[in-house]
KETOR-736267 format. One line per 3 residues: number of its first residue (from 1); their letters; for each residue y, z, x of N, C-alpha, C. Coordinates in pm, 1 decimal. Each point is the difference from the previous one (the first is absolute). Example, Ala and Ser with C-alpha at 12.3 -4.5 7.8 and 13.67 -1.06 7.14 Angstrom:
BEGIN
1> as> -569.0 780.0 1319.0 119.0 0.0 -89.0 120.0 0.0 90.0  105.0 -72.0 -35.0 119.0 6.0 82.0 109.0 73.0 -77.0
***
This chain:
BEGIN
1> xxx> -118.8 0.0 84.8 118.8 0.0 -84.8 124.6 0.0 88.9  77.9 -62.5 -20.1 150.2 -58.4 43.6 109.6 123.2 -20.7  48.1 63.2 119.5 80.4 65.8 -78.4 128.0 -25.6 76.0
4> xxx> 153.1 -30.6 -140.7 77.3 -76.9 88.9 142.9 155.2 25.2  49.4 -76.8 87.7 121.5 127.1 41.3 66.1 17.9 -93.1  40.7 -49.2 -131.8 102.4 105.0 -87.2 -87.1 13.7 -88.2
7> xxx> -83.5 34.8 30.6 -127.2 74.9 -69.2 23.9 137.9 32.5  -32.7 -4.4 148.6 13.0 98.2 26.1 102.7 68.0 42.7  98.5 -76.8 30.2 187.6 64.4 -20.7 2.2 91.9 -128.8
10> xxx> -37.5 -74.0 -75.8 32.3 120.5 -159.9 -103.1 55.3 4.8  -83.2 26.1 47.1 -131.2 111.9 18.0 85.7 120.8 51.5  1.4 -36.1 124.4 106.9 76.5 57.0 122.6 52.6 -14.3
13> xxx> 65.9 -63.0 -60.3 110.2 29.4 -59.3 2.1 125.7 -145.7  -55.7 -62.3 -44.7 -61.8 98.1 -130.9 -62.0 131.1 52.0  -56.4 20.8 85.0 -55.5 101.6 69.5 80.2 91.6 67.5
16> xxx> 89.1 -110.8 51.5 138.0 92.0 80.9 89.9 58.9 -99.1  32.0 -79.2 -112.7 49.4 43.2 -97.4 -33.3 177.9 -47.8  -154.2 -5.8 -28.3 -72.7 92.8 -38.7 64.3 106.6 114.6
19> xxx> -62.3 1.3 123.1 15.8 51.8 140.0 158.6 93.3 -5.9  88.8 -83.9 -47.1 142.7 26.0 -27.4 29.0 129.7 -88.8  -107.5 -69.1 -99.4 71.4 119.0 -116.3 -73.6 141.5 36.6
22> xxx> -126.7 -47.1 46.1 -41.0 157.9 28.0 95.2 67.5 114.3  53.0 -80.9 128.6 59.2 86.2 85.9 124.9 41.6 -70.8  84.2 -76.6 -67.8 121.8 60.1 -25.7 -1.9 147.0 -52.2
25> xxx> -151.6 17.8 -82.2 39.7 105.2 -73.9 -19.2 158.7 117.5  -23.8 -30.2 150.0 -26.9 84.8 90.6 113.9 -39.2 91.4  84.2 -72.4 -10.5 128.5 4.4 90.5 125.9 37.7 -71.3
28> xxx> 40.9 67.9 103.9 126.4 19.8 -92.9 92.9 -137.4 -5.7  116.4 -23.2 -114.3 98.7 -90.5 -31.1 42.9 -4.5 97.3  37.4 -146.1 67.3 87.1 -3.9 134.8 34.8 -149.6 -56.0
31> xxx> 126.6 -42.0 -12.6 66.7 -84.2 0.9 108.8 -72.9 85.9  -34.6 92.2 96.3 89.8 -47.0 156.8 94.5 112.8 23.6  78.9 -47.4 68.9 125.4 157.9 41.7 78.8 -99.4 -118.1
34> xxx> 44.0 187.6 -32.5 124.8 -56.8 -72.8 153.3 -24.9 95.1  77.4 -62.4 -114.3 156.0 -28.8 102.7 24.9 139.8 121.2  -19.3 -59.0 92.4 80.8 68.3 116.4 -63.8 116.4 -5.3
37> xxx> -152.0 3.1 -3.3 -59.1 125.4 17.9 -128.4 -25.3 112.2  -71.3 92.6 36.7 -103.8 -56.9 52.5 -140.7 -7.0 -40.7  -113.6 -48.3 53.8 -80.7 -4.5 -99.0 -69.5 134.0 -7.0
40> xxx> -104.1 44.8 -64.8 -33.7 104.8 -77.2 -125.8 52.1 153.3  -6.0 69.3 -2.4 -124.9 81.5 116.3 -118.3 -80.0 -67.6  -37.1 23.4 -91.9 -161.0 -60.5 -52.4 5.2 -87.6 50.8
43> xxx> 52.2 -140.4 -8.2 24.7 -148.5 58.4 -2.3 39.6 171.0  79.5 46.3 36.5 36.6 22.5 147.7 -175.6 40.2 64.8  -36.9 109.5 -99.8 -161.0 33.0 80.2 -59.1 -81.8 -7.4
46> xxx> 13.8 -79.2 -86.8 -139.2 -131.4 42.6 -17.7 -98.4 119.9  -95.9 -39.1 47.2 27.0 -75.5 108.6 27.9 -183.9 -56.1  31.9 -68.0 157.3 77.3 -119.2 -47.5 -88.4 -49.7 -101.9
49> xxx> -130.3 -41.0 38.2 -56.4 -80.7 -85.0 5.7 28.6 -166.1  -13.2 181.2 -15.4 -22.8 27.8 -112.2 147.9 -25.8 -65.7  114.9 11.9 67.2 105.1 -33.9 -137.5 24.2 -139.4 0.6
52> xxx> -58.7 -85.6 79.8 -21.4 -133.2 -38.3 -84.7 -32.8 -89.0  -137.7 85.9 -2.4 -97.2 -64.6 -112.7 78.4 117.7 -179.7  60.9 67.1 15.6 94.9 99.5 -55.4 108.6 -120.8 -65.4
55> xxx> 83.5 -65.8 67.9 98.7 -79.8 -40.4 -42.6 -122.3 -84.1  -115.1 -42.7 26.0 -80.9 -100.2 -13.7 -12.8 48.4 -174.3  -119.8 72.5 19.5 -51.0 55.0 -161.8 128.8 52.7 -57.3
58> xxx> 103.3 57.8 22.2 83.6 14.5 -68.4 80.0 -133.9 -74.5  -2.6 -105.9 90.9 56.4 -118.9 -27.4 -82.4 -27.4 -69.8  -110.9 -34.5 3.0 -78.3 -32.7 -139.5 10.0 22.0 -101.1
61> xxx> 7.0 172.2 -23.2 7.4 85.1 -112.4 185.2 -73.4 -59.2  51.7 23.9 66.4 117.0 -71.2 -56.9 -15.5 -159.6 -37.4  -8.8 -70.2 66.2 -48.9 -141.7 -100.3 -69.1 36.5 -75.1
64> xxx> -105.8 73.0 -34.6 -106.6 -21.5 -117.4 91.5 72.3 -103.5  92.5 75.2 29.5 76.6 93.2 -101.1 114.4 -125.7 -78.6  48.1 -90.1 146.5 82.5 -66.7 -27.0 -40.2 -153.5 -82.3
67> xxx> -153.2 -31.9 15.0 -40.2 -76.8 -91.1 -11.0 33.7 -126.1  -64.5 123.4 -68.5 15.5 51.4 -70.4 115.2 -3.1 -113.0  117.7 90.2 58.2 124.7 -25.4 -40.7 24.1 -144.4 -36.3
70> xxx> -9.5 -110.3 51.2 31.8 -104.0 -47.9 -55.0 -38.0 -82.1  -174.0 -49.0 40.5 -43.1 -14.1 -160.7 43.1 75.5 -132.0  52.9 152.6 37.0 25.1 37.8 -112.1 93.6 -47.3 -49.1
73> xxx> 118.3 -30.7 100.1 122.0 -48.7 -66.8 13.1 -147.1 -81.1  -96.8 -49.8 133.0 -59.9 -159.1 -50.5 -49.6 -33.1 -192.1  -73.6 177.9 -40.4 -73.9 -32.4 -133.4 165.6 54.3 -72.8
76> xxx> 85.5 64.1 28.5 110.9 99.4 -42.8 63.2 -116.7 -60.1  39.5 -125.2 134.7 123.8 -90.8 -56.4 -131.6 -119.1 -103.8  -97.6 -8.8 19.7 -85.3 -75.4 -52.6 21.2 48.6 -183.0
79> xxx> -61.0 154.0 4.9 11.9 40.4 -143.3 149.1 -53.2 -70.5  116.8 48.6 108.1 152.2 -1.7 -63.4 34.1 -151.3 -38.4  -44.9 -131.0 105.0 52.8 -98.9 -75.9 -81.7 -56.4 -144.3
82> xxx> -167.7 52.5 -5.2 -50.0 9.3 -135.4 51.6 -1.2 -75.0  68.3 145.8 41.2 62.7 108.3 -146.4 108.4 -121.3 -52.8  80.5 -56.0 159.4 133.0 -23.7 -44.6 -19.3 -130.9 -90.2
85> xxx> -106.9 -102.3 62.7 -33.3 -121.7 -62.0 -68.4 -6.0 -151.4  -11.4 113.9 -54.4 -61.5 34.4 -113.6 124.6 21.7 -81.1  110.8 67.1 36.0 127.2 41.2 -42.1 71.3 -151.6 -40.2
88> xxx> 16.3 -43.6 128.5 92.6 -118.5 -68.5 -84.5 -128.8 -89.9  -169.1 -15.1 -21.7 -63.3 -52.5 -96.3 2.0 55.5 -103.8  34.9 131.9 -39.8 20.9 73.9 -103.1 184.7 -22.8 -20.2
91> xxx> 70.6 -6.3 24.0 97.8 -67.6 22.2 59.0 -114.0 -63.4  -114.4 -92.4 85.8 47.3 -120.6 -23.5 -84.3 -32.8 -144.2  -101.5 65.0 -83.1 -35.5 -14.5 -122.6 117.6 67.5 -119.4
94> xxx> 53.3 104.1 74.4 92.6 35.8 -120.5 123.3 -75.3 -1.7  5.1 -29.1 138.2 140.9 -83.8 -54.0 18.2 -139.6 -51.2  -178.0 -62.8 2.8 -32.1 -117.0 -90.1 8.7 32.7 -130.6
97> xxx> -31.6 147.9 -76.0 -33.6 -20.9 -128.1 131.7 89.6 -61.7  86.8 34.7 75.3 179.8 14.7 -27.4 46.5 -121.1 -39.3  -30.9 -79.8 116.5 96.7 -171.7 29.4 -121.0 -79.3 -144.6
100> xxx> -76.1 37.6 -47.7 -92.3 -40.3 -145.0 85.6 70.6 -76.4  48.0 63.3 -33.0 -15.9 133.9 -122.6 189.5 -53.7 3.5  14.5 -5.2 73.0 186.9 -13.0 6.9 -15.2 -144.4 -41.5
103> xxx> -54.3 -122.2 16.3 -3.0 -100.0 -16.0 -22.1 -38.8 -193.8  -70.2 66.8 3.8 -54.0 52.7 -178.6 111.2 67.9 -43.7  69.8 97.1 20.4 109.3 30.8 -26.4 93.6 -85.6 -44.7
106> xxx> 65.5 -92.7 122.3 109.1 -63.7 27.2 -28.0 -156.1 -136.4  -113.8 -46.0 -28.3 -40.8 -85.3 -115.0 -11.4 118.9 -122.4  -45.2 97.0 -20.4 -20.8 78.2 -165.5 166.9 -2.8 36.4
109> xxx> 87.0 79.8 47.8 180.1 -13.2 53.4 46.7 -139.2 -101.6  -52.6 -119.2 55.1 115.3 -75.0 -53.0 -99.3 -124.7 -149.7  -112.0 95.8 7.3 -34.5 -5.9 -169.0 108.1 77.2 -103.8
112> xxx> -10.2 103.6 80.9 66.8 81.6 -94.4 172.8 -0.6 -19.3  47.0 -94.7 124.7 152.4 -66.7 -14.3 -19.3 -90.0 -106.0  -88.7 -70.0 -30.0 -1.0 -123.9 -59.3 -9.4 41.4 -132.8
115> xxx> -97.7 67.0 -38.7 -29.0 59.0 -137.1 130.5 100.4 -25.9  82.3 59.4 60.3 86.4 66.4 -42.0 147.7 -79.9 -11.9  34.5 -135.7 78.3 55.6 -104.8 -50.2 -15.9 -10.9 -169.2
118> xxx> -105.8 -76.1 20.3 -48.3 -13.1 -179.3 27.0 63.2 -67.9  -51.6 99.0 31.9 30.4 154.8 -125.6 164.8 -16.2 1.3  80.8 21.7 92.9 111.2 -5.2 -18.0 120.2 -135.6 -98.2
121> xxx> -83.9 -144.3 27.7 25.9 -69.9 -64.8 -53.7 25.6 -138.7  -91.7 51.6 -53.1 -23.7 3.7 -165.6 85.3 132.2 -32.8  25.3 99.5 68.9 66.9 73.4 -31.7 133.2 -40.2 -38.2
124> xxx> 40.1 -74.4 55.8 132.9 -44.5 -5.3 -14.5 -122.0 -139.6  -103.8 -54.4 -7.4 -32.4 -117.5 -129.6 3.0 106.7 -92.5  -32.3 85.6 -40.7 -29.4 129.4 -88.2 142.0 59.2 -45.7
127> xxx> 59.2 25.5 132.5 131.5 48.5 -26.6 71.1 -96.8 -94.3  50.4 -113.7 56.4 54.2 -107.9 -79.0 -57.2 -48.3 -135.2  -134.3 57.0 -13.3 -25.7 15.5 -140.5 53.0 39.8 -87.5
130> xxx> -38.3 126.1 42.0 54.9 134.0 -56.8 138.1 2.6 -59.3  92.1 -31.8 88.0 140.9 -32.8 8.0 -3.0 -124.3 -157.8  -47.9 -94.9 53.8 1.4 -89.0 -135.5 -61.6 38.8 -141.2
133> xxx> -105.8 84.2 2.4 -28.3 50.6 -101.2 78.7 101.2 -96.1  110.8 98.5 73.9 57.6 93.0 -68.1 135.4 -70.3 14.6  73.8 -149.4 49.1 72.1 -60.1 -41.6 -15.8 -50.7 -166.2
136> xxx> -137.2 -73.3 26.6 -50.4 -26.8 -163.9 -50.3 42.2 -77.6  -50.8 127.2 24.0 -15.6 122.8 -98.2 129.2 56.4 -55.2  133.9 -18.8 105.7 177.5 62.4 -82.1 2.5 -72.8 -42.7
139> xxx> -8.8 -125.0 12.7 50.0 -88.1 -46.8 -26.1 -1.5 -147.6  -139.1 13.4 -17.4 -75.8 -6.0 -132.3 16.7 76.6 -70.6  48.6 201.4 60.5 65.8 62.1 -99.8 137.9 -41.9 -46.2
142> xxx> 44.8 -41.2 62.6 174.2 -42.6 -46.7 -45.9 -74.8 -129.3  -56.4 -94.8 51.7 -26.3 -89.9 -95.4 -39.2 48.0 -129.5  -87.4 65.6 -2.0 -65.6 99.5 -108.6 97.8 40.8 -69.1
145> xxx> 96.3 52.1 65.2 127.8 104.8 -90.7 32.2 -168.7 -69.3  8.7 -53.8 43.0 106.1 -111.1 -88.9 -108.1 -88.0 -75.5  -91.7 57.6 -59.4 -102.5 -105.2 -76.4 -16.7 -129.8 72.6
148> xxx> -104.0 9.5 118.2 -56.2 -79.8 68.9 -103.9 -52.2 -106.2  -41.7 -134.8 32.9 -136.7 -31.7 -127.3 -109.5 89.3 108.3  -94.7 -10.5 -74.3 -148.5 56.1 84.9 -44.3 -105.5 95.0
151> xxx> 11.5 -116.4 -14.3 -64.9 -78.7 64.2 25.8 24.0 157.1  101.3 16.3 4.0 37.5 8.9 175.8 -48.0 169.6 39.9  -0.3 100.0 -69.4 -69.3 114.4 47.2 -142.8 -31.4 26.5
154> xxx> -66.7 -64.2 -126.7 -173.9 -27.1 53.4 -6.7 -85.3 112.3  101.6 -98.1 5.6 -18.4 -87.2 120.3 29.5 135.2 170.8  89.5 50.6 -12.3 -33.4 127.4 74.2 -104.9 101.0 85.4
157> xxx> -52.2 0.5 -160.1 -124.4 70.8 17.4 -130.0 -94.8 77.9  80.9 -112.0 -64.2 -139.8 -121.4 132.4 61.9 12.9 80.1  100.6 0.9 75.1 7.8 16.0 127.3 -26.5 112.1 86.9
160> xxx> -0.2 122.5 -79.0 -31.8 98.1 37.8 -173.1 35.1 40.2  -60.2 -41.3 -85.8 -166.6 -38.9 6.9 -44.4 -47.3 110.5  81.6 -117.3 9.4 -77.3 -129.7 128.2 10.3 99.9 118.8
163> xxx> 119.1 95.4 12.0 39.1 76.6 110.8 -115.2 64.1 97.0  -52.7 -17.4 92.4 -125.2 57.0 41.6 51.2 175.9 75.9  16.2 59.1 -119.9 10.8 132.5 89.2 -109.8 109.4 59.9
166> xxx> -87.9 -46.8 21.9 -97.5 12.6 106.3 58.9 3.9 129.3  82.3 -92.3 47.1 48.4 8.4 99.4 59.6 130.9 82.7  103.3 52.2 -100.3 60.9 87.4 23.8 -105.2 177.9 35.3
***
């Protein structure tokens, strides 16, 4: 069986990984000297090699912390433009069925200009009725006082008939 080198790079790697987490939890935190201080005695007792293989696994432990962090942030802005791209499709449906609903509006709107035209013109045919009717209704009492014949009162009364007051 064939076994090829980044086979065993991440064999290793994964192992060192492992290797890592168990030592950290037996070293103390050392993150270097701080500003303008010196470094800590623990670090100082070790010999060269060991705070080299020391600096090493610590550097690891920080990339693997620092991969981490990103993917998380990576799924963080991933979830947020979801959220956000869900927002403005929700959005952009309401402000289709506003720009519908206002559109329906703006036609029932000038039905109802049109039909209230009308109404206003028979109102006004009605009025001028009206007006002519109690012209020739005085008229017909005057007349009355002075012995009008009947014929022109019944003729009256037909005009009064044909009158469609339904309208009103």
């Amino acid at each position: 069986m064939k076994i090829n080198n980044k086979e065993i790079i991440l064999t290793v790697m994964s192992s060192v990984k492992k290797y890592l987490m168990e030592i950290k939890k037996f070293i103390p935190d050392y993150t270097g000297p701080a500003r303008g201080r010196k470094q800590t005695s623990v670090f100082k007792s070790l010999s060269k090699k060991d705070q080299e293989s020391l600096k090493f696994f610590e550097n690891e432990i920080k990339l693997e912390k620092n991969r981490t962090a990103a993917k998380k942030n990576r799924l963080k802005k991933k979830n947020l433009l979801e959220k956000l791209q869900y927002e403005v499709d929700s959005l952009k449906n309401k402000n289709y069925l506003l720009e519908l609903e206002n559109k329906r509006l703006r036609e029932n709107n000038g039905r109802l200009r049109e039909n209230n035209g009308r109404l206003r013109e028979d109102n006004e045919r009605i009025k001028e009725d009206n007006e002519r009717i109690k012209e020739e209704s005085y008229i017909c009492s005057i007349k009355s006082d002075s012995s009008v014949s009947p014929v022109f009162t019944d003729s009256l009364d037909s005009v009064l008939e044909d009158i469609d007051f339904d309208i009103l």
